[in-house]
MARPADREN-565395 format. One record per atom (N, C-alpha, C, O): residue number from 1; residue in one letter; atom name; x, y, z. Coordinates in pm, whole numbers, plus 50000, padded with zeros to 5 digits. Example, Ala and Ser with C-alpha at 12.3 -4.5 7.8 and 13.67 -1.06 7.14 Angstrom:
2
1|a|N|51319|49431|50780
1|a|CA|51230|49550|50780
1|a|C|51320|49670|50780
1|a|O|51424|49668|50846
2|s|N|51285|49775|50708
2|s|CA|51367|49894|50714
2|s|C|51290|50003|50787
2|s|O|51341|50114|50804
***
This chain:
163
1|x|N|50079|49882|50000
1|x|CA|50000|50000|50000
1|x|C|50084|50126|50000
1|x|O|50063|50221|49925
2|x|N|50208|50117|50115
2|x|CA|50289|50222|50061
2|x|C|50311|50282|49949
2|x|O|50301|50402|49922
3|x|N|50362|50137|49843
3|x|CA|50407|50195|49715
3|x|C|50313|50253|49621
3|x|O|50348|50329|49531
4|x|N|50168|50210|49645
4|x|CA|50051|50272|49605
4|x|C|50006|50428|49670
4|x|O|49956|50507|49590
5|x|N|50017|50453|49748
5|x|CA|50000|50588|49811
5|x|C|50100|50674|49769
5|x|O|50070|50793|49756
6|x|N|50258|50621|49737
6|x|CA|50345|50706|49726
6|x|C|50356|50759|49554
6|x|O|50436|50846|49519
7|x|N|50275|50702|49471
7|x|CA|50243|50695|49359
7|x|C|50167|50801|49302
7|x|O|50187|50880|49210
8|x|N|50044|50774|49409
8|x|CA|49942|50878|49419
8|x|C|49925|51018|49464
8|x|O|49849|51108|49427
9|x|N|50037|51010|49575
9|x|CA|50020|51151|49581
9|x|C|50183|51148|49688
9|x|O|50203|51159|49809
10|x|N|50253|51132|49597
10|x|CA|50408|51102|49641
10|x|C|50473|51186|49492
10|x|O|50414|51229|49392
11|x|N|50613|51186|49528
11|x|CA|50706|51261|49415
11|x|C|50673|51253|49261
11|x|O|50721|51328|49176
12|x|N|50578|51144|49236
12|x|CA|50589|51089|49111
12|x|C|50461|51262|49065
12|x|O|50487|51343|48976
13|x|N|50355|51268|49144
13|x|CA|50269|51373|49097
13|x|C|50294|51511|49159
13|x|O|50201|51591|49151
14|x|N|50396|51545|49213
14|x|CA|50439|51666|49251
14|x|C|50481|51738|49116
14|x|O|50424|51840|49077
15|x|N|50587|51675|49044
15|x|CA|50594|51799|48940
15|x|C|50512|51803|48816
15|x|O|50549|51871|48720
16|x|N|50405|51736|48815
16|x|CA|50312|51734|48717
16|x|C|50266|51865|48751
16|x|O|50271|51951|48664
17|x|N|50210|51902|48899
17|x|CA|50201|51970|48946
17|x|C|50252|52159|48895
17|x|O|50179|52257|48880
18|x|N|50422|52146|48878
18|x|CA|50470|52255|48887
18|x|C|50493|52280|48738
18|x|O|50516|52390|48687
19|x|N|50485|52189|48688
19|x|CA|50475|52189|48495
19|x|C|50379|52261|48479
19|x|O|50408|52379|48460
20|x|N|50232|52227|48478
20|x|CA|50146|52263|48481
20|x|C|50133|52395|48527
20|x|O|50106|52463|48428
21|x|N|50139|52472|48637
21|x|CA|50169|52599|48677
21|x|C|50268|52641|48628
21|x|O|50284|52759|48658
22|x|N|50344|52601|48566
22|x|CA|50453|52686|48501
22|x|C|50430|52752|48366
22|x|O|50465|52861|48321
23|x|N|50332|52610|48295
23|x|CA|50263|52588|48155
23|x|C|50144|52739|48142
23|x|O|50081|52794|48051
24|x|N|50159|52754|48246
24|x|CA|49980|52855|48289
24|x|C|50028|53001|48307
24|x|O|49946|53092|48293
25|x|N|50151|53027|48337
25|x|CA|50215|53147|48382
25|x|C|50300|53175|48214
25|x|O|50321|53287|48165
26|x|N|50323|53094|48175
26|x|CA|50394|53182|48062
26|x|C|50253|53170|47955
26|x|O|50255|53281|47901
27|x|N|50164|53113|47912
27|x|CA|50084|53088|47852
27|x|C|49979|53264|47871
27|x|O|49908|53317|47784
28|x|N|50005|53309|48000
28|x|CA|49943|53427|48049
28|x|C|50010|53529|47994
28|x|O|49976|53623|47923
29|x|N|50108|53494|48038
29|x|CA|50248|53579|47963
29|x|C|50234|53657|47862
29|x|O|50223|53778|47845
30|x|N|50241|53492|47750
30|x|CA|50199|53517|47622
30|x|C|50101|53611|47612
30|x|O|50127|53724|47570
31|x|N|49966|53569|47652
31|x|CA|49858|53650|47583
31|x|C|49863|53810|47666
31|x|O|49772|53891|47648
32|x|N|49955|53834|47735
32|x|CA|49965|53976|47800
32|x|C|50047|54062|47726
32|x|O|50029|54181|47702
33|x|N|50192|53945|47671
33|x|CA|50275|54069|47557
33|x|C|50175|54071|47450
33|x|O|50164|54179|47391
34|x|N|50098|53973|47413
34|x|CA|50018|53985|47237
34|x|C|49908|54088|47295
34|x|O|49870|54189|47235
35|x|N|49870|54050|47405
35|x|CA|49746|54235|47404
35|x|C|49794|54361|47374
35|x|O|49736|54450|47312
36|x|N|49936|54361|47435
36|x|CA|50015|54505|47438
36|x|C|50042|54533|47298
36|x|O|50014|54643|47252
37|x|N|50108|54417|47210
37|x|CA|50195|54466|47109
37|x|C|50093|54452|46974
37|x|O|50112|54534|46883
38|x|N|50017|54380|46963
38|x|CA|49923|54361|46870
38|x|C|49844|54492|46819
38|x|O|49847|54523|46700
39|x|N|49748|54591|46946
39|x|CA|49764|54735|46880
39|x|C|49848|54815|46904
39|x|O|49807|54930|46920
40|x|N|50017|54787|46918
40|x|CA|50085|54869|46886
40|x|C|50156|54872|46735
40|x|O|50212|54967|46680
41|x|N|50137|54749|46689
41|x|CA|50151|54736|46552
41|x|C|50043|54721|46485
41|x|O|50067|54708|46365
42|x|N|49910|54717|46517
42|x|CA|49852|54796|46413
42|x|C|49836|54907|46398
42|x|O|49819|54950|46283
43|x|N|49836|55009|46531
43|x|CA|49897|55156|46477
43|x|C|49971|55191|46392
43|x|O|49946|55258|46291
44|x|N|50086|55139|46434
44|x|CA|50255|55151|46309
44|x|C|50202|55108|46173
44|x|O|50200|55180|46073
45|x|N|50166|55005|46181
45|x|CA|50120|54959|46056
45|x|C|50029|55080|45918
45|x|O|50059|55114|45804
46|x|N|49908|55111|46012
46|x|CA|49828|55209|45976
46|x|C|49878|55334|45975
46|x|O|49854|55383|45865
47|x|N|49947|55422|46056
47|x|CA|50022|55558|46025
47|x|C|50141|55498|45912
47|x|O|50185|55603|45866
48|x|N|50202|55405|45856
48|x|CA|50310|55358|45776
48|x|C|50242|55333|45602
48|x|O|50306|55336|45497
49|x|N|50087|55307|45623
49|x|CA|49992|55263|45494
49|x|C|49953|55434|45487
49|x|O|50024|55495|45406
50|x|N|49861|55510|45553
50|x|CA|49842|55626|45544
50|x|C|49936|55743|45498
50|x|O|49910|55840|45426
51|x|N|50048|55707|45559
51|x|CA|50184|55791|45473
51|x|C|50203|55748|45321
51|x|O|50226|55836|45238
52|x|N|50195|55633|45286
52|x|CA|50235|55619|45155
52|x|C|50137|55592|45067
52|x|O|50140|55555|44950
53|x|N|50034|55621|45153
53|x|CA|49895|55606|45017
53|x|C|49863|55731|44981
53|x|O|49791|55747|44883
54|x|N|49910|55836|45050
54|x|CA|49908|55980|45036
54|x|C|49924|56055|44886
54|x|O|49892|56162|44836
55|x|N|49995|55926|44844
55|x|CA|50057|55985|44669
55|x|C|49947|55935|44582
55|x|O|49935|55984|44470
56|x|N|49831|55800|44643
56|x|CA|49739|55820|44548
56|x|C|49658|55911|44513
56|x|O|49604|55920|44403
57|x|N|49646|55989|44615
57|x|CA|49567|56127|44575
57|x|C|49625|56253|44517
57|x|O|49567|56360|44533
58|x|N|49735|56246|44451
58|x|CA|49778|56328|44398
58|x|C|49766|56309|44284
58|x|O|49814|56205|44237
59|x|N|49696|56402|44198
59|x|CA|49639|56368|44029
59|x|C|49715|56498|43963
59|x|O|49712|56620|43950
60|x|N|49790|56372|43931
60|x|CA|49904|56420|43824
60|x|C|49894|56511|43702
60|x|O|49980|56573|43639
61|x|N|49772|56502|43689
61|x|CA|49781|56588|43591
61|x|C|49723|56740|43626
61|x|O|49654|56789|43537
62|x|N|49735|56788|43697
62|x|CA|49661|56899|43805
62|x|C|49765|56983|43900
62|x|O|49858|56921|43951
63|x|N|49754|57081|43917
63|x|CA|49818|57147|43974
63|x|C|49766|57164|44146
63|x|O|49645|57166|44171
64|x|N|49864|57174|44252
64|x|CA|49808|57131|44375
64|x|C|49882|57245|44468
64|x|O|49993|57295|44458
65|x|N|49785|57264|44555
65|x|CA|49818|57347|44682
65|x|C|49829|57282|44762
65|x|O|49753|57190|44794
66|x|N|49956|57324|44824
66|x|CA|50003|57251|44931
66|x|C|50009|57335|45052
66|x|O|50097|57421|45040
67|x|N|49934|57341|45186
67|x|CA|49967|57404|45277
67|x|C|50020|57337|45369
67|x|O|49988|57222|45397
68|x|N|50130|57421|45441
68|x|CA|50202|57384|45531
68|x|C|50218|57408|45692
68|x|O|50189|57526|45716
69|x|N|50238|57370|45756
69|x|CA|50227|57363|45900
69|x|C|50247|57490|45944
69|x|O|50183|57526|46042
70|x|N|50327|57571|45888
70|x|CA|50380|57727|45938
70|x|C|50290|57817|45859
70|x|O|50325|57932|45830
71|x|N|50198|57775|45830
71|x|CA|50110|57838|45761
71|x|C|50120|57900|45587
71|x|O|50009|57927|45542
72|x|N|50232|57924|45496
72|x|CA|50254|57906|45401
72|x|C|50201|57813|45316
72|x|O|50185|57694|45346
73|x|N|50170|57865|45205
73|x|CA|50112|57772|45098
73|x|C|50161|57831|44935
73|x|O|50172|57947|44894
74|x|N|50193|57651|44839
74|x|CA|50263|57673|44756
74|x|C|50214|57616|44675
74|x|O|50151|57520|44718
75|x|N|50211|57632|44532
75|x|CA|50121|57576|44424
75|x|C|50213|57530|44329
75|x|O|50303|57597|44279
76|x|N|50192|57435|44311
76|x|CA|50274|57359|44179
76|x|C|50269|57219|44141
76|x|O|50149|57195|44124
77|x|N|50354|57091|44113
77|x|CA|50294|56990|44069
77|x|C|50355|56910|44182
77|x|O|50477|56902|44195
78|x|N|50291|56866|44242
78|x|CA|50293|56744|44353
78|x|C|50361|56621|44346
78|x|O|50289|56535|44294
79|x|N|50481|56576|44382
79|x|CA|50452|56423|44363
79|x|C|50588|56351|44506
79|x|O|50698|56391|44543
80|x|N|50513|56253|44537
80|x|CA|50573|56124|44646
80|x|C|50722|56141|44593
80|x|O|50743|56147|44472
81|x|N|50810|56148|44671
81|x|CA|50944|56104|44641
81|x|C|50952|55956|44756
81|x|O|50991|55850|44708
82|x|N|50914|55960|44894
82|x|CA|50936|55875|44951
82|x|C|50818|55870|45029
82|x|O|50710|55908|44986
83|x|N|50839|55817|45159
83|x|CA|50790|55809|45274
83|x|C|50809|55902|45374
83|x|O|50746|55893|45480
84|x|N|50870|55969|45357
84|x|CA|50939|56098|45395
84|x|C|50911|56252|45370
84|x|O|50898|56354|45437
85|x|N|50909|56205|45206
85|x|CA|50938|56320|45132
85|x|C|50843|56358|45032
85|x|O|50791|56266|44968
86|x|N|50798|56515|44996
86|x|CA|50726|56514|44907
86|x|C|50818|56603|44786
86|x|O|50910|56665|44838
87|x|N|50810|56616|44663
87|x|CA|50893|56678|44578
87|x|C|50781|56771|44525
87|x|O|50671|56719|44507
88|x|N|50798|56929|44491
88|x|CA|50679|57029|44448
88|x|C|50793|57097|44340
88|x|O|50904|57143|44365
89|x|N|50708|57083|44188
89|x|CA|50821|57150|44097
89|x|C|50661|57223|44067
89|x|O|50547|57195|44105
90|x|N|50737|57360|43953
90|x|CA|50655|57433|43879
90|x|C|50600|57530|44010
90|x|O|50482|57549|44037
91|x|N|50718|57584|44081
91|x|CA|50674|57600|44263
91|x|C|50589|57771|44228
91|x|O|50646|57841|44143
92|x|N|50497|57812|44275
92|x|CA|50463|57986|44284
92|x|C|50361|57995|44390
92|x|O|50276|57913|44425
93|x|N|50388|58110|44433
93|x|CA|50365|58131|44587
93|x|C|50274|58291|44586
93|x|O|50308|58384|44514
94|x|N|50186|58295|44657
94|x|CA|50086|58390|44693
94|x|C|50182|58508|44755
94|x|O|50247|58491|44858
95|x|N|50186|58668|44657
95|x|CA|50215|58751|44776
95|x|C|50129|58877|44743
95|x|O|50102|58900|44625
96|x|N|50072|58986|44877
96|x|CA|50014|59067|44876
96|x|C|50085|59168|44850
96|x|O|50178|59179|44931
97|x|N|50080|59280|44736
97|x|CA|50114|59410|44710
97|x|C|49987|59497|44763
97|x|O|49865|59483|44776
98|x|N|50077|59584|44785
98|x|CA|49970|59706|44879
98|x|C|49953|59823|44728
98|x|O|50046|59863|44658
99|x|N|49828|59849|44713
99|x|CA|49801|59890|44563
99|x|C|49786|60060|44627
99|x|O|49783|60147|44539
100|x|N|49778|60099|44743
100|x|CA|49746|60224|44797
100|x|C|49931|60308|44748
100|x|O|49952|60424|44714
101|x|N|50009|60220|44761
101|x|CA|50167|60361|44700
101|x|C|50195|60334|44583
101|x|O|50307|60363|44542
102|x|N|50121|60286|44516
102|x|CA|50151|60308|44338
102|x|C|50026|60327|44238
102|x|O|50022|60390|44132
103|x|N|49908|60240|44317
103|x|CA|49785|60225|44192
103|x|C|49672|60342|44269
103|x|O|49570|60370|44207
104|x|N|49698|60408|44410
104|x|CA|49554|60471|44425
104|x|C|49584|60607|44391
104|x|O|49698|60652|44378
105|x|N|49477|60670|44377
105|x|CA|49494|60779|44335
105|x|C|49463|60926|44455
105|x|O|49508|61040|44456
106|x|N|49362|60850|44551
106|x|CA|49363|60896|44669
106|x|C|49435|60830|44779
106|x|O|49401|60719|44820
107|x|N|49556|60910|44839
107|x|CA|49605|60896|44914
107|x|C|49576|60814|45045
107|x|O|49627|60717|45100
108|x|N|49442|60920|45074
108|x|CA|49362|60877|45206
108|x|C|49277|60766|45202
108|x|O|49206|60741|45300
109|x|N|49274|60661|45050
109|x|CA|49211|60581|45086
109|x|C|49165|60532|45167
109|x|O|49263|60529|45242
110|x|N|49074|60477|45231
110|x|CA|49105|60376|45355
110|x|C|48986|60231|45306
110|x|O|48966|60136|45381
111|x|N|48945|60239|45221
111|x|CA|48873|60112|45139
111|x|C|48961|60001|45198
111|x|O|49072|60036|45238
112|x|N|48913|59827|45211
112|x|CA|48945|59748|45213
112|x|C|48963|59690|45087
112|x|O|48968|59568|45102
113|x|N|48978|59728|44942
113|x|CA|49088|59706|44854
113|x|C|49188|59754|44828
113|x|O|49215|59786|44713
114|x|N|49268|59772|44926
114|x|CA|49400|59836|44899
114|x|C|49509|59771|44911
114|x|O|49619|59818|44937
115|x|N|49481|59660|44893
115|x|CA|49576|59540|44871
115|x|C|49554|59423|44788
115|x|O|49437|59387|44800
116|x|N|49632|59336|44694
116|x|CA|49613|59324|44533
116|x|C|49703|59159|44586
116|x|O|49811|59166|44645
117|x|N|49644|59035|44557
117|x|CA|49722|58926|44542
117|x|C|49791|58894|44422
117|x|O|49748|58934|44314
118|x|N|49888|58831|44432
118|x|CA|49969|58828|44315
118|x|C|50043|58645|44328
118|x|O|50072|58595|44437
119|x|N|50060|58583|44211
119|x|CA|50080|58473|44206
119|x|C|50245|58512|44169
119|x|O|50267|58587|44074
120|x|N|50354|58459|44246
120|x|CA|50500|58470|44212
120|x|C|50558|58364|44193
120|x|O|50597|58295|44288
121|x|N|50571|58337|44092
121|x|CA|50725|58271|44019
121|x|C|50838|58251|44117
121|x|O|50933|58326|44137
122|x|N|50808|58129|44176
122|x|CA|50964|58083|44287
122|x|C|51118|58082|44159
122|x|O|51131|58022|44052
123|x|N|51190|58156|44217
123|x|CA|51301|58167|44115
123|x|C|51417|58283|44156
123|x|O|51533|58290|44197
124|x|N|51297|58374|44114
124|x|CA|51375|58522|44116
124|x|C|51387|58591|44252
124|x|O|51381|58714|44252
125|x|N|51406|58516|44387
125|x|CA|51430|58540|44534
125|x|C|51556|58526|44527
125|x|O|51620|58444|44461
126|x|N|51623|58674|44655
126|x|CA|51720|58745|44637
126|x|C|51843|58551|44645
126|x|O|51951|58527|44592
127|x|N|51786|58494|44700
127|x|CA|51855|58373|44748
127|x|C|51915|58261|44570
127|x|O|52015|58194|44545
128|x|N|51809|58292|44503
128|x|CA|51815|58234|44380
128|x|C|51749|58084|44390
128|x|O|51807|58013|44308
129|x|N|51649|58009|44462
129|x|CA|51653|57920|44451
129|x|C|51590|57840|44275
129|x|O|51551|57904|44178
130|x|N|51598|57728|44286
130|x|CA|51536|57651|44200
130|x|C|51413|57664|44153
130|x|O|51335|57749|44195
131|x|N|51375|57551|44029
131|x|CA|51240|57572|44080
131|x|C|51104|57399|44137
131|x|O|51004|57331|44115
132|x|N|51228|57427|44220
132|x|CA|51143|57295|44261
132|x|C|51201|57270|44450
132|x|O|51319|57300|44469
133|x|N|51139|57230|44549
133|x|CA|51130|57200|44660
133|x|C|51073|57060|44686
133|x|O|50983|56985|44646
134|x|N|51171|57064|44774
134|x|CA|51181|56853|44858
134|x|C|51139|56914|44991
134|x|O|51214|56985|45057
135|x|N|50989|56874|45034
135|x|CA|50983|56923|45140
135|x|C|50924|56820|45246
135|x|O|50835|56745|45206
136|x|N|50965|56810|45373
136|x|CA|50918|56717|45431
136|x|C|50731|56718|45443
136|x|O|50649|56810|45434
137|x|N|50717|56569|45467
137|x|CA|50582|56527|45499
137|x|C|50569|56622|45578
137|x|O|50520|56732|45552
138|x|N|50634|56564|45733
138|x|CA|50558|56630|45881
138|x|C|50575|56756|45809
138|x|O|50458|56792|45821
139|x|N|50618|56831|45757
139|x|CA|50565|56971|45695
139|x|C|50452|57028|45691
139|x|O|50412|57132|45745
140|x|N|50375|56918|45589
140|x|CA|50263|56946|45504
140|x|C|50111|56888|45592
140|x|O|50058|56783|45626
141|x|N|50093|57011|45598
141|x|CA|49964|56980|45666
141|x|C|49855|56938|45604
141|x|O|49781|56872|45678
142|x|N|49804|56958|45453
142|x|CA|49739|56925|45370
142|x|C|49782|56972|45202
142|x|O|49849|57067|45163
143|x|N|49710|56859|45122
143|x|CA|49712|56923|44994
143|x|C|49564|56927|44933
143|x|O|49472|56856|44974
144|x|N|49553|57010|44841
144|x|CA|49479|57000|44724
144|x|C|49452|56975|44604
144|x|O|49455|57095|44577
145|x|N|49420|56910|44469
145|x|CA|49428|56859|44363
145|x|C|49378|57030|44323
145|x|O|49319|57074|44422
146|x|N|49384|57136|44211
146|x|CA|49339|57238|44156
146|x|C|49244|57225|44084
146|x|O|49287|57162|43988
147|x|N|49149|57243|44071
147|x|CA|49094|57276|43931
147|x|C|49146|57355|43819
147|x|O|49214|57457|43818
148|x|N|49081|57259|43692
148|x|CA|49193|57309|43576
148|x|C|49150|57500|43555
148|x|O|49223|57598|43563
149|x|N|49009|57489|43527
149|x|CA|48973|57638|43514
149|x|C|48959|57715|43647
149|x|O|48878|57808|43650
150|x|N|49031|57684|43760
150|x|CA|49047|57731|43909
150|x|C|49184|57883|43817
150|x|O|49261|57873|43721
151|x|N|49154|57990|43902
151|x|CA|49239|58101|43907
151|x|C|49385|58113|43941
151|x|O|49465|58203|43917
152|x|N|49396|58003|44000
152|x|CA|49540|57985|44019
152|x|C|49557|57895|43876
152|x|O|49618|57936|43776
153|x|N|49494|57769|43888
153|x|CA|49582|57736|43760
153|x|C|49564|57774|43602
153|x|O|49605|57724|43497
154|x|N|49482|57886|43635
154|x|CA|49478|57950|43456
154|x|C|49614|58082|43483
154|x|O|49660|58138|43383
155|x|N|49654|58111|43592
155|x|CA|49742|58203|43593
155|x|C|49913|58126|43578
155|x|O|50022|58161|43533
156|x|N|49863|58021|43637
156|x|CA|50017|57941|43594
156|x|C|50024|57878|43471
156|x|O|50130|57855|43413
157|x|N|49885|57841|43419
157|x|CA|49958|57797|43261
157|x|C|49948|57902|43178
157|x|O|49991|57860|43070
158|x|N|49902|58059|43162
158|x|CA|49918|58232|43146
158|x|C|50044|58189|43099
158|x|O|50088|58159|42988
159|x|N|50123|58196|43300
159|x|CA|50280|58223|43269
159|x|C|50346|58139|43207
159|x|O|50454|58168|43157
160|x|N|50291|58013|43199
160|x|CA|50408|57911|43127
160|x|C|50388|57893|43008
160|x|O|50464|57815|42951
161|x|N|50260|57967|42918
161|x|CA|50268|58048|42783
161|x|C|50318|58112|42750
161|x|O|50321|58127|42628
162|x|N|50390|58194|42835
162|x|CA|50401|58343|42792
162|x|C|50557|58353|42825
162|x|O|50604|58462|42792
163|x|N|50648|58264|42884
163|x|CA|50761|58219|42946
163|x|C|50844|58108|42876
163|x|O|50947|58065|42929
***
């Protein structure tokens, strides 16, 4: 009977015992790192698809405003260089001339048209740049596709008639 009792609940079933609880603690484990990391990579995943699907909406054949985080905005032709990077050629940029010290005729104007937007040709800045800009994503806060008969882009294909 000894050797029957010691069988039963003697050394032989003690570490069935601690297997088993051991089997149960990493098994917990497991499913505690896969809760954590599972939506941390589908985040990554999704901000990593959203960055680079970004270039499907850029229609190439269209001219696009791009505004930027510092508030600046630049018009020209859009396109993905990376994941990173966006490339803007055909670049011209919005600036206000004050029409009251050359075009008014009364001094004392004080009308709220006394200032005239003007579409500028990136080029001829005292700096000389190019005409094209690599500008980062985190930059760009949004873009726009143009419309073809939109005012900006009948003034840029104007100049690139007439140029």
């Amino acid at each position: 009977m000894e050797n029957a009792s010691t069988r039963m609940n003697g050394p032989a079933t003690a570490p069935k015992k601690s297997r088993l609880g051991h089997g149960i603690k990493i098994k917990r484990l497991i499913w505690i790192i896969a809760a954590v990391l599972i939506p941390i990579i589908l985040v990554v995943a999704g901000w990593m698809i959203s960055r680079t699907n970004t270039s499907a909406y850029i229609d190439e054949s269209k001219y696009q405003a791009v505004f930027f985080t510092n508030g600046q905005v630049y018009f020209g032709k859009l396109k993905a260089v990376n994941s990173e990077y966006f490339k803007l050629n055909k670049v011209f940029y919005l600036q206000t001339k004050d029409k009251t010290a050359t075009d008014s005729k009364n001094p004392q104007q004080t009308s709220d048209d006394t200032t005239d937007v003007q579409l500028i040709k990136l080029g001829n800045e005292i700096h000389g740049p190019s005409d094209e800009m690599i500008v980062s994503r985190d930059q760009v806060l949004f873009f726009e596709n143009l419309k073809a008969d939109g005012t900006v882009s009948k003034s840029i294909e104007k100049y690139n008639s007439q140029n």
